[in-house]
C-alpha positions as CSV (number, residue, x, y, z in Angstrom):
1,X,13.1,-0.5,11.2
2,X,13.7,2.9,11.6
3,X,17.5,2.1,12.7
4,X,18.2,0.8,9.0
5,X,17.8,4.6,8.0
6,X,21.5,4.8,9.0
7,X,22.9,2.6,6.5
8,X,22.9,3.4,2.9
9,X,20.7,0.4,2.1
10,X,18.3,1.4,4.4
11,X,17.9,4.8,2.9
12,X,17.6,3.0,-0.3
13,X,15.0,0.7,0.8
14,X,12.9,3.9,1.9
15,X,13.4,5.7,-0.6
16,X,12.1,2.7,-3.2
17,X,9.1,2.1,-1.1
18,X,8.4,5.8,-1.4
19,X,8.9,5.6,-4.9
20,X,6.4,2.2,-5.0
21,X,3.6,3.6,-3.3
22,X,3.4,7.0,-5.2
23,X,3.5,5.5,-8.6
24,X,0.7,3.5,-7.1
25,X,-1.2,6.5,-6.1
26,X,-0.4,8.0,-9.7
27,X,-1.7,4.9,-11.0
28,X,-5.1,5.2,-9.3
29,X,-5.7,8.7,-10.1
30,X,-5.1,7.9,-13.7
31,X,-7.7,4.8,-13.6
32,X,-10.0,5.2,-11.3
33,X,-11.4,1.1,-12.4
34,X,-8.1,0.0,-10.5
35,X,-10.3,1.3,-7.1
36,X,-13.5,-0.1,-8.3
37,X,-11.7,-3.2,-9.2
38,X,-9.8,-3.6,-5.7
39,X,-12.9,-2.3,-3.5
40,X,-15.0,-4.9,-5.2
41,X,-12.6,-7.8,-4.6
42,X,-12.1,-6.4,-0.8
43,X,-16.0,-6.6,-0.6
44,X,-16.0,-10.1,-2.0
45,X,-13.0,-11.6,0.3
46,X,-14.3,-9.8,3.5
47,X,-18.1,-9.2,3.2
48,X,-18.0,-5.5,3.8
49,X,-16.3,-6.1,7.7
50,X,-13.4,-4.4,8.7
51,X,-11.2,-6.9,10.9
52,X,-8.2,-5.1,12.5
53,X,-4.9,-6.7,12.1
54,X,-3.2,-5.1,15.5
55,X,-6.2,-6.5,17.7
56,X,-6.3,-10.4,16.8
């Protein structure tokens, strides 16, 4: 992935994921029920186990 940095739609693609996941952030700060909401529905898929995706 990191070779993509090299072409301008690669730096493009990074930068728009950056932008994505700190609009996230900001949008989790503001509401803090997003969290609840999305811990809650973690809880409910997984049972409160943690199951590592690089170790299957």
């Amino acid at each position: 992935m990191t070779g993509m940095t090299v072409s301008s739609i690669g730096e493009k693609g990074l930068l728009c994921a950056g932008e994505i996941m700190g609009l996230a952030g900001v949008m989790v700060y503001d509401d803090p029920a997003l969290l609840e909401g999305a811990q809650s529905e973690r809880l409910g898929r997984t049972g409160g186990e943690y199951h590592c995706p690089m170790y299957v």
